[in-house]
N, C-alpha and C positions, 0 to 999 in steps of 0.2 A: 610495469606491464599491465594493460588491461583485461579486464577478464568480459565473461560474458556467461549471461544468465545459463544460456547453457549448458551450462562443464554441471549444474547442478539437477539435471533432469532424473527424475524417480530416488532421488538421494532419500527422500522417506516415505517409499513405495509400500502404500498400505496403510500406511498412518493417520494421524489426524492433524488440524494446524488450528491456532484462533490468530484471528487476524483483527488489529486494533484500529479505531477512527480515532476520531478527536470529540465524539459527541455525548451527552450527557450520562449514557448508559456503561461510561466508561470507571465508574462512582465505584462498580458491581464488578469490575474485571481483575480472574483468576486465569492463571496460564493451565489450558486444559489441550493436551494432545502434545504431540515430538519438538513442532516446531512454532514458535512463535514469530509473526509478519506484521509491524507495524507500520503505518501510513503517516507521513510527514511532523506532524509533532506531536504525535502518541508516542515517541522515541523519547520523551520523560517518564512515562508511566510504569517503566520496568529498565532493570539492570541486562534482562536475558534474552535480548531480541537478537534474532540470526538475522534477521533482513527488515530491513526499514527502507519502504519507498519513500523517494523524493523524486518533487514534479520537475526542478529545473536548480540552479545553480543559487538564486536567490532563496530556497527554502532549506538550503543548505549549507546558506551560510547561518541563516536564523537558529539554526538547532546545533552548530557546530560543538556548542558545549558538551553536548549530549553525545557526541558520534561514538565515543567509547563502549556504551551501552550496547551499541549491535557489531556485528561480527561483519555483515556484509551491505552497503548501500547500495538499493538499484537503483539507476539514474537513466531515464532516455535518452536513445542516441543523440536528440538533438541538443543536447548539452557539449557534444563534443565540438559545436563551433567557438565554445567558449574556452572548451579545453586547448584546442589548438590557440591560444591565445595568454597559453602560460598560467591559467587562472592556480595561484598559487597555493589556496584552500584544497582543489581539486587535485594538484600534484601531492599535496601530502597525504592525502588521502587515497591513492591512486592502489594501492593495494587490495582496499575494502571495495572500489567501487564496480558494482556489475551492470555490465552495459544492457538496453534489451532498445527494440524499437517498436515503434507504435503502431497501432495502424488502428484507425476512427472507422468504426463498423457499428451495423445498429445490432441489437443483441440476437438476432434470427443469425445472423450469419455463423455463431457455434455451433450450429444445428447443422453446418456445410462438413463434411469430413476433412477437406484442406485443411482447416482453421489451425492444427495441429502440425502441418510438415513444418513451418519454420518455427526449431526451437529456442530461435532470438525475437519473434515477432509475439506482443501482447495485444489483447487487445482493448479498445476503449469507446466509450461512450458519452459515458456521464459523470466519469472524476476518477480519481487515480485507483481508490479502494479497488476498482475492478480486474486491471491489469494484477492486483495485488490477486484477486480469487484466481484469474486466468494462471499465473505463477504458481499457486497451490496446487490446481493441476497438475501445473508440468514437474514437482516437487515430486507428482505421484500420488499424494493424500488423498484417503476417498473420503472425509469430513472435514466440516470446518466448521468453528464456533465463531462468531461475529460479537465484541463490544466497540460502541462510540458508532454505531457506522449506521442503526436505523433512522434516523432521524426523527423521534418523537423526544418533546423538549421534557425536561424535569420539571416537578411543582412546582419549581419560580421561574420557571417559562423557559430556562439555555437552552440553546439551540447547542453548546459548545461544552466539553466539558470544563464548568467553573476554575479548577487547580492549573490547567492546560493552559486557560484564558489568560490566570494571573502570571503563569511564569513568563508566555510569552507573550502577551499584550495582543488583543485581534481588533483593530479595525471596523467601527460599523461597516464598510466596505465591507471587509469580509467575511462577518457573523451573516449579512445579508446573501453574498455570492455561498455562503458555506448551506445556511436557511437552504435556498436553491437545488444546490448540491443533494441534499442529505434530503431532499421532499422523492426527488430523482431515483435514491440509493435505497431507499423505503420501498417503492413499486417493484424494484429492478433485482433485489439481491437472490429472492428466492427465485425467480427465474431465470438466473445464470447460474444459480449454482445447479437449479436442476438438468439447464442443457449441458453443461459438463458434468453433471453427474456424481456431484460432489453434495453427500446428504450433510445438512444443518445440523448440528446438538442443541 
């Protein structure tokens, strides 16, 4: 049976959440607040994750080692054309995974009061960490702590966190698309979290 992100709305109503990247500030990261939310291969960096985004089927098969570590996988809807296709990884995992869908908005649009009726609809921008804050929201938590996810490099310049890198091997491709990502997530984070209203630690 599938589920969907929203059987879990105000489940830590009042609380607080940190929510993990993959980038080099992740050296420093202590679980602080109810719930912990990590973003694609920050799912190495802790045993006690309740929810671990992944962006598509391929990044889930890269961390599958790791899937024991969180309680709940959110995956977007549109993974389900892969689902319907028997994807074998995804049927055993089928218990853990919660559904949600996208929808690509510039960041003015949380400032709309709609933005909230649909409690399967995230929203996005500029990389996945964000649906991850939008989700904290809809958790209910009025804080949230952020490691890995500013995008300022460590003293020998990672753009990635080094331990992350070695376990799972990145691509100049992707330290360069991630570089991108994370210049993006640096401008952006403090002003979604303050249109949803969700203060920083």
């Amino acid at each position: 049976m599938w589920h969907n992100i929203a059987e879990h709305k105000n489940k830590y109503q009042g609380g607080s959440a940190t929510i993990t990247g993959t980038g080099p500030s992740d050296d420093d990261f202590t679980i602080s607040g109810e719930v912990l939310i990590g973003v694609n291969r920050s799912i190495a960096l802790s045993s006690k994750f309740e929810y671990v985004f992944v962006d598509s089927i391929k990044t889930l098969e890269v961390i599958e080692r790791w899937l024991h570590y969180t309680k709940y996988i959110c995956m977007p809807i549109w993974s389900c054309e892969e689902m319907t296709q028997n994807n074998k990884l995804v049927q055993k995992l089928k218990h853990k995974i919660l559904l949600f869908s996208l929808i690509y908005e510039c960041p003015a649009f949380y400032a709309a009061p709609e933005y909230s009726l649909n409690d399967s609809l995230l929203h996005i921008f500029w990389g996945t960490v964000q649906p991850a804050i939008h989700f904290a929201k809809l958790l209910g938590v009025k804080a949230v702590k952020f490691y890995g996810c500013g995008g300022k490099p460590d003293a020998k310049g990672n753009l990635n966190n080094p331990n992350i890198t070695k376990i799972f091997g990145i691509n100049k491709k992707r330290i360069t698309r991630t570089k991108n990502d994370y210049i993006k997530t640096q401008s952006n984070l403090a002003n979604i979290a303050d249109l949803l209203n969700l203060k920083i630690l």
